[in-house]
N, CA, C and O atoms as a MOPAC input file, in Angstrom:
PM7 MOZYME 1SCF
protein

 N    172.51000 1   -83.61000 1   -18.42600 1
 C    172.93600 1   -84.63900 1   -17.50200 1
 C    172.56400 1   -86.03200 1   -18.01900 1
 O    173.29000 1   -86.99700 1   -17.77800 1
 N    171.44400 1   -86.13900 1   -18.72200 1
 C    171.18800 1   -87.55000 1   -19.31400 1
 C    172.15100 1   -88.27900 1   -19.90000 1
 O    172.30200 1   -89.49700 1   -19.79800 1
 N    172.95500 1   -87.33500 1   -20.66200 1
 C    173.86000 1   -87.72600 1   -22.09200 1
 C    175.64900 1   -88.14700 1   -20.83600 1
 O    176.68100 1   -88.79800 1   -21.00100 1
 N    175.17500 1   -87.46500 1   -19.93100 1
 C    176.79100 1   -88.06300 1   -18.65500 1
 C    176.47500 1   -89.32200 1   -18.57100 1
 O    177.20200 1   -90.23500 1   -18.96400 1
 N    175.23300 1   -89.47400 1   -17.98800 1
 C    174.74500 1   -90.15500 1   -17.29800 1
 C    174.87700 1   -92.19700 1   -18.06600 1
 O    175.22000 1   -93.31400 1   -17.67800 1
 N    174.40900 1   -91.60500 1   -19.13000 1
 C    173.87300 1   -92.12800 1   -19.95700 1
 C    175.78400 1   -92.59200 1   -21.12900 1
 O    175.78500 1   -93.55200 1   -21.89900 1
 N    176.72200 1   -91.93400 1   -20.99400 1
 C    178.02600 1   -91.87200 1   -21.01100 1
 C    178.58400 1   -93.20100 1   -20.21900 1
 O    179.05800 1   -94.23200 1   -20.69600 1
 N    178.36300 1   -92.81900 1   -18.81000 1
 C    179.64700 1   -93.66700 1   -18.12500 1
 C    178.37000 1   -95.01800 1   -17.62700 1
 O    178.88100 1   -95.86300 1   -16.89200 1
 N    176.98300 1   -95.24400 1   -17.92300 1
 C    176.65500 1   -96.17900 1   -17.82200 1
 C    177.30300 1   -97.03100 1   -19.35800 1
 O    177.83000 1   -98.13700 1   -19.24300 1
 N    177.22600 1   -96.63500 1   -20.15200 1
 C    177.90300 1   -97.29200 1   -21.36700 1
 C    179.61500 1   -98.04800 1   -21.14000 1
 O    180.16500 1   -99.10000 1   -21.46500 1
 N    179.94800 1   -96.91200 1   -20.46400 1
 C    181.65600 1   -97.09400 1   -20.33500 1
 C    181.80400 1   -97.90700 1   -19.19500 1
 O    182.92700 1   -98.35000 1   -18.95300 1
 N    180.91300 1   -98.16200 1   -18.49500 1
 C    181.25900 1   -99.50800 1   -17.13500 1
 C    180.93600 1  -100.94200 1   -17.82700 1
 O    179.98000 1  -101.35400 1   -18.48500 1
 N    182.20200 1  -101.54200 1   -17.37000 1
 C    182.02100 1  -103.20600 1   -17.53400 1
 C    180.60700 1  -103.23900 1   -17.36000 1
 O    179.72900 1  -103.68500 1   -18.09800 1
 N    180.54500 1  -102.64500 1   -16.16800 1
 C    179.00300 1  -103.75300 1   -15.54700 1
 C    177.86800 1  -103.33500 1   -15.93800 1
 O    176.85400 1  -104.02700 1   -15.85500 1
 N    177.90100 1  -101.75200 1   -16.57300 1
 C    176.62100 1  -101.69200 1   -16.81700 1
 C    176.46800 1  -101.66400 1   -18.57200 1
 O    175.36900 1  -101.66700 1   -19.12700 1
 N    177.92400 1  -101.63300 1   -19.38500 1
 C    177.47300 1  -100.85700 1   -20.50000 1
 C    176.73400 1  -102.36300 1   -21.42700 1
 O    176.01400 1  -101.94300 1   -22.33300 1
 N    176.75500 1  -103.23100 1   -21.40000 1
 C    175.78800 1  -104.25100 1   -22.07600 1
 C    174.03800 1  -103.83800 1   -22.09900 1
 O    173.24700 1  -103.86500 1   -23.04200 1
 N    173.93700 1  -103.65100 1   -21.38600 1
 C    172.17300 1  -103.41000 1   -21.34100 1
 C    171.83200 1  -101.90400 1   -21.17800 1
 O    170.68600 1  -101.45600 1   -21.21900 1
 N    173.12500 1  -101.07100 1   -20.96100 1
 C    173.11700 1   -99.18100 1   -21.08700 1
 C    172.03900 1   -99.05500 1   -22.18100 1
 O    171.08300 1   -98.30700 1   -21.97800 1
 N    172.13600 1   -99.69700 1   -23.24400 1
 C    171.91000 1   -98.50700 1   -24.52100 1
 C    170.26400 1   -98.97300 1   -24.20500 1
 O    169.53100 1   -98.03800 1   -24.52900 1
 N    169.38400 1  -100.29600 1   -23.60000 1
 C    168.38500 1   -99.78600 1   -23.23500 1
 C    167.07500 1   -99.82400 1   -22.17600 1
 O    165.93200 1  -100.27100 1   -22.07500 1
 N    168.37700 1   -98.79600 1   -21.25800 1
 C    167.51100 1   -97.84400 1   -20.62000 1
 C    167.09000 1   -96.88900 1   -21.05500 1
 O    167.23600 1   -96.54400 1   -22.22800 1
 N    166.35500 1   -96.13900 1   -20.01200 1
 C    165.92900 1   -94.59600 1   -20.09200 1
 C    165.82000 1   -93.96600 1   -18.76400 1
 O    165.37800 1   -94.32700 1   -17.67400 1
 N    166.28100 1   -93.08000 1   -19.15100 1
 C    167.34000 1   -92.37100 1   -18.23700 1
 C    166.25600 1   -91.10300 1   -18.15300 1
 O    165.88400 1   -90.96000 1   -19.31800 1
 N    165.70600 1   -90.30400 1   -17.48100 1
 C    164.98600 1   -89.20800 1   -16.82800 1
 C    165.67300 1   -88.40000 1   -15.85900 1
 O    166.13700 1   -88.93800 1   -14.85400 1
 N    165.78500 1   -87.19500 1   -16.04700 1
 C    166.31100 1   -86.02800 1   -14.71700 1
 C    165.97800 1   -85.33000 1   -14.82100 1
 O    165.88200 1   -84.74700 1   -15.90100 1
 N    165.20800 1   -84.56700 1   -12.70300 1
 C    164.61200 1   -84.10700 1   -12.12800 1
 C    165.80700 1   -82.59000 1   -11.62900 1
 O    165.63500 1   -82.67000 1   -10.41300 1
 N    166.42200 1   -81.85100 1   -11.73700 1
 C    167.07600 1   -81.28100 1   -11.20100 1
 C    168.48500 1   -82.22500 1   -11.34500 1
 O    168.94500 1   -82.78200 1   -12.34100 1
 N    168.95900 1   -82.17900 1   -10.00600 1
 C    169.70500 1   -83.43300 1    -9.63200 1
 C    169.45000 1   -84.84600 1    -9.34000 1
 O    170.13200 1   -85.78000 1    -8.91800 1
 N    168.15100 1   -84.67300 1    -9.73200 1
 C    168.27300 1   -86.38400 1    -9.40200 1
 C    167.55700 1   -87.14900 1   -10.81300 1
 O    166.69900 1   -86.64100 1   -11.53400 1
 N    168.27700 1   -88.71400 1   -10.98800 1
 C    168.07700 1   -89.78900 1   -12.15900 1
 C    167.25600 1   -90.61800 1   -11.86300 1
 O    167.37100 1   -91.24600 1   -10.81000 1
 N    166.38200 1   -90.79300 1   -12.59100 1
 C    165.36400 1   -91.98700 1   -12.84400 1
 C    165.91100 1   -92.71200 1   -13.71000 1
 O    166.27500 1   -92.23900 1   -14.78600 1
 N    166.08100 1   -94.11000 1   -13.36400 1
 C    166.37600 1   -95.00800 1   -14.30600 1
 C    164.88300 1   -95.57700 1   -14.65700 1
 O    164.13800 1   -95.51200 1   -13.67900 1
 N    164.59200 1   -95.83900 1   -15.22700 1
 C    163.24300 1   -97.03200 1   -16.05200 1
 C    164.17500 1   -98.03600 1   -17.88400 1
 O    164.81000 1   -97.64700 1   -18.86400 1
 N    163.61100 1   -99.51900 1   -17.29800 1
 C    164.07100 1   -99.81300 1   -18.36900 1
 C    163.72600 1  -101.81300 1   -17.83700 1
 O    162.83100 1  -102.04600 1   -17.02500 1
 N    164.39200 1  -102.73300 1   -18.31700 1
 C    164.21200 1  -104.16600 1   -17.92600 1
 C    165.65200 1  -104.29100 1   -17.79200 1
 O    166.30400 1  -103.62500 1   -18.59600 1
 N    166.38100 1  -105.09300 1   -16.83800 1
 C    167.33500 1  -105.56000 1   -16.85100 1
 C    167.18600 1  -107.14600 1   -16.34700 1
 O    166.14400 1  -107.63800 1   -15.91500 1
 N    168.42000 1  -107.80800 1   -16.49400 1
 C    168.41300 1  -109.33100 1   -15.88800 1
 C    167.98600 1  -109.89600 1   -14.62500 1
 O    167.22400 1  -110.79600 1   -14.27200 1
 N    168.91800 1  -108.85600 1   -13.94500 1
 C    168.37900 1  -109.37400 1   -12.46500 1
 C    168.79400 1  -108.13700 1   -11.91600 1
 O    169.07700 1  -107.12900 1   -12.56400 1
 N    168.82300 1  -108.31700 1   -10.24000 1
 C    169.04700 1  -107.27800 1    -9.06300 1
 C    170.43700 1  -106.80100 1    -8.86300 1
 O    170.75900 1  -105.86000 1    -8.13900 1
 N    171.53600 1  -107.83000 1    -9.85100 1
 C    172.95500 1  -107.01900 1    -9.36900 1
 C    173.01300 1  -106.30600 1   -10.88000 1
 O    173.97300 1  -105.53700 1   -10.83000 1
 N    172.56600 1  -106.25300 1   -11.83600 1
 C    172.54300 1  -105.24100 1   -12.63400 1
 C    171.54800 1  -104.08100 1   -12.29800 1
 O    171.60700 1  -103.04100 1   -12.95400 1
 N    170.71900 1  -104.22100 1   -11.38500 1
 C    169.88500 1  -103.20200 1   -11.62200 1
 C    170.85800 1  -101.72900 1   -10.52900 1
 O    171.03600 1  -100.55400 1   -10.85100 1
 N    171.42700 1  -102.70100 1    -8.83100 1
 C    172.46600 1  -102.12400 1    -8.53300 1
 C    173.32900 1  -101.52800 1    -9.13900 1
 O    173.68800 1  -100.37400 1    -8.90200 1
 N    173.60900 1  -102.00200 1    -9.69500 1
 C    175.12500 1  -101.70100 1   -10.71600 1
 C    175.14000 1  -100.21300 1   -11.42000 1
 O    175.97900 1   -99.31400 1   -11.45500 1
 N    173.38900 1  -100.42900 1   -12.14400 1
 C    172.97400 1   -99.43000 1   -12.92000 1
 C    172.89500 1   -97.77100 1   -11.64600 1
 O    173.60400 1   -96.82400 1   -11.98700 1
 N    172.43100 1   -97.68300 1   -10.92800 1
 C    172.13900 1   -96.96100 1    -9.86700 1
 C    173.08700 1   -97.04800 1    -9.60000 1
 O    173.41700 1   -95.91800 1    -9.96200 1
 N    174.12300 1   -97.53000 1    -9.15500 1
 C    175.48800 1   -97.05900 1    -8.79800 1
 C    176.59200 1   -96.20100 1    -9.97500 1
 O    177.66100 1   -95.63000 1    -9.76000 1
 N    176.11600 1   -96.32100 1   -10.76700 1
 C    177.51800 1   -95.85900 1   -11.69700 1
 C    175.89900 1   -95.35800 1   -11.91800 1
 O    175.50200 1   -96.33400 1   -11.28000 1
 N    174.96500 1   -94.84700 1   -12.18700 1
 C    174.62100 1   -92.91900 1   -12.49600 1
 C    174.81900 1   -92.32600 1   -10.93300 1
 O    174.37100 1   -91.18100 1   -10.86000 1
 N    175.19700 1   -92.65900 1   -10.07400 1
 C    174.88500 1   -91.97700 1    -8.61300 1
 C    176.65900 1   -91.37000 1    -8.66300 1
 O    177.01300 1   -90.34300 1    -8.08200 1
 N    177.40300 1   -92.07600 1    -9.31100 1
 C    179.09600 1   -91.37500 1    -9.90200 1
 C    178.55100 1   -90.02400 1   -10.36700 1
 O    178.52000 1   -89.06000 1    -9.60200 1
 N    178.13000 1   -89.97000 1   -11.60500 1
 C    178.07900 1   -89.27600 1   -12.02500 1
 C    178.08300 1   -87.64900 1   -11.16400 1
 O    177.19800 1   -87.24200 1   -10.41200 1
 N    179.39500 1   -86.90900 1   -11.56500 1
 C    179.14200 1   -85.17900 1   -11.13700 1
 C    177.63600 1   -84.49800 1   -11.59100 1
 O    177.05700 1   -84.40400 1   -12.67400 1
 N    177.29600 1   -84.06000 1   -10.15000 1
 C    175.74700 1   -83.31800 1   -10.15600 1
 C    174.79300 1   -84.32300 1    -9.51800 1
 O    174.15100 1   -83.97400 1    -8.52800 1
 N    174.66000 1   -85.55000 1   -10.02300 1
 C    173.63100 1   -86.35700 1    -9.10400 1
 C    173.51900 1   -86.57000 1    -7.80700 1
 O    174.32300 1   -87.25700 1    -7.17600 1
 N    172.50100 1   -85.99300 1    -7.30000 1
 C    172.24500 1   -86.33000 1    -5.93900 1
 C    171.28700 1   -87.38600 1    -5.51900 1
 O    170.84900 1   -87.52800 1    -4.37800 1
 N    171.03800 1   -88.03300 1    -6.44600 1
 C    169.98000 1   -88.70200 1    -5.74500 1
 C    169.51800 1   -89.81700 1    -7.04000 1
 O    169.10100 1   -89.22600 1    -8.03600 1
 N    169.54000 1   -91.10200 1    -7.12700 1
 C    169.02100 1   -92.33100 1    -7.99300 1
 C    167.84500 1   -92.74300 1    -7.55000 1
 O    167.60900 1   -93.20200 1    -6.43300 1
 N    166.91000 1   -92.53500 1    -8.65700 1
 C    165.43000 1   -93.22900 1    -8.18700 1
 C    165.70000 1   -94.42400 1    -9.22800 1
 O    166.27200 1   -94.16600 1   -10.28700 1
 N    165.22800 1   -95.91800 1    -8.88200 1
 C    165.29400 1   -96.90100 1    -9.70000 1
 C    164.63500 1   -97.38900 1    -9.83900 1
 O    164.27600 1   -97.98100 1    -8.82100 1
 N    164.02000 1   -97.60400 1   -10.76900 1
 C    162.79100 1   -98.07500 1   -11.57400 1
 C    162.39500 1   -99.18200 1   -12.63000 1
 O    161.39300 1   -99.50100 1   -13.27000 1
 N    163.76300 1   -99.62300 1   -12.47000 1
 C    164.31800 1  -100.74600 1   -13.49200 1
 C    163.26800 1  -102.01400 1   -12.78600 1
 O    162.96700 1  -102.16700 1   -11.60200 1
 N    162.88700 1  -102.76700 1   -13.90500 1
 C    162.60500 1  -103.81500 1   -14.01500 1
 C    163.45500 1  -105.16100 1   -13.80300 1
 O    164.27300 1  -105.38100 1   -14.69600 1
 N    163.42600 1  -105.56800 1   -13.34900 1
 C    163.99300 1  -107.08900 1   -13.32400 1
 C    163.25100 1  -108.73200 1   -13.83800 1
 O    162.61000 1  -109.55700 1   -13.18700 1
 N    163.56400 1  -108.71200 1   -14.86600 1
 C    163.21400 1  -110.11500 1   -15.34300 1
 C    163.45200 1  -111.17800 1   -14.87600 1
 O    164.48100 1  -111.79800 1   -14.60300 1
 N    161.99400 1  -111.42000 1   -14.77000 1
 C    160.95500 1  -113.04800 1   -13.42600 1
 C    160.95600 1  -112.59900 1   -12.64100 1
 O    160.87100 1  -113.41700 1   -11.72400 1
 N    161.01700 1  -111.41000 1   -12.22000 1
 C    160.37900 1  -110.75300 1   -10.75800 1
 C    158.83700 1  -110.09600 1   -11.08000 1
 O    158.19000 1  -109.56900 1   -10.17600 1

């Protein structure tokens, strides 16, 4: 599931600029994102397009946001 996951965050406008680095963790069905992003509508963004993803039930987000 990482390598889906980790797929269509690449292939979205919004997320695939800063995709390649995260890190991506899964529990069963559910994704941990951990990683730094810009701000709060990328970190959304990110958690929304792995929560697409077939099989995920559940986005834990863990992303960082830079100057927060």
């Amino acid at each position: 599931m990482v390598a889906l996951v980790r797929a269509a965050l690449r292939a979205d406008s919004s997320t695939s600029e800063f995709a390649g680095r995260l890190r991506i963790a899964v529990r069963g069905s559910t994704v941990i994102l951990r990683g730094e992003v810009d701000d709060l509508t990328d970190s959304d963004n990110a958690s929304a397009v792995a929560s697409y993803v077939a099989g995920v039930e559940e986005v834990i987000d863990k992303l960082r946001v830079r100057g927060l």
